[in-house]
C-alpha positions as CSV (number, residue, x, y, z in Angstrom):
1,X,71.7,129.6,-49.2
2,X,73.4,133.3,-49.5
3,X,69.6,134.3,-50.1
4,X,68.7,133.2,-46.8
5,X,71.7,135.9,-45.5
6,X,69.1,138.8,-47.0
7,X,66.5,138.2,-45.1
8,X,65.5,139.9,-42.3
9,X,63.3,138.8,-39.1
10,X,60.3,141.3,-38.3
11,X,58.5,141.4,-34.9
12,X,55.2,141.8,-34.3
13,X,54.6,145.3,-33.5
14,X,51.4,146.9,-32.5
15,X,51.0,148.6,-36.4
16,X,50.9,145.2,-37.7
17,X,48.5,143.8,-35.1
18,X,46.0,146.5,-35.7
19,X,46.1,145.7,-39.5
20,X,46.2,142.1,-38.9
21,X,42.6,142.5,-36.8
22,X,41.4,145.1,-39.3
23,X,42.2,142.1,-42.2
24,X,40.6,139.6,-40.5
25,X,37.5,141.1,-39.7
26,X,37.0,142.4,-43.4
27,X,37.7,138.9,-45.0
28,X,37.8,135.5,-45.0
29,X,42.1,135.0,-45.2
30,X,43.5,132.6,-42.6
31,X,45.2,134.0,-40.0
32,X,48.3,133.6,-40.9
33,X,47.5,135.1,-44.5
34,X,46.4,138.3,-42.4
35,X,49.7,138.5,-40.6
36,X,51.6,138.5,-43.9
37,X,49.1,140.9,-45.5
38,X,50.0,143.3,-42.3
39,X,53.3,142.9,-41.8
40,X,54.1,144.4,-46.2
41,X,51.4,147.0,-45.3
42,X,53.1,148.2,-41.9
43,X,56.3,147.9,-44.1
44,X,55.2,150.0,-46.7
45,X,56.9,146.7,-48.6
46,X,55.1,145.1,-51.7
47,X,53.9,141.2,-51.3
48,X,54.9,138.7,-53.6
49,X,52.4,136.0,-54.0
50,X,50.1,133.8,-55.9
51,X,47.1,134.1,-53.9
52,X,44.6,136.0,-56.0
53,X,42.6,136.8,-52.6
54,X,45.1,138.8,-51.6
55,X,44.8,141.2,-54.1
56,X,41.2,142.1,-52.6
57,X,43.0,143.7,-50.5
58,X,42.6,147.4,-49.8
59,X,46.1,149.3,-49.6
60,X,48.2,146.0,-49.8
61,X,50.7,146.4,-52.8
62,X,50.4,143.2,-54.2
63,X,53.0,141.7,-57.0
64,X,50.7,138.0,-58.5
65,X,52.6,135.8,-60.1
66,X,51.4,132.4,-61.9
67,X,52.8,129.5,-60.5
């Protein structure tokens, strides 16, 4: 649990919602993919994840790692 005191709650601002449209009109992600794709962008914060379609990505710094 003393990870969980680390993290930090981001809203939705209007950066993030203009890449999160952007995303999902240039590719197939789910929503909710978009808004996580968005969110590191807006950030300037790298994304940690296994989902190789995220790495298609243009200007998302993406960290893959194998499950």
């Amino acid at each position: 649990m003393e990870i969980l005191s680390e993290l930090v709650i981001v809203n939705i601002t209007e950066e993030i919602k203009k890449h999160t449209i952007q995303i999902r009109k240039n590719s197939s992600l789910k929503l909710p993919d978009c808004i996580i794709a968005a969110t590191s962008m807006a950030l300037a914060i790298p994304l940690i994840s296994a989902d190789k379609q995220l790495s298609n990505l243009k200007g998302l710094n993406i960290i893959l790692y194998e499950k």
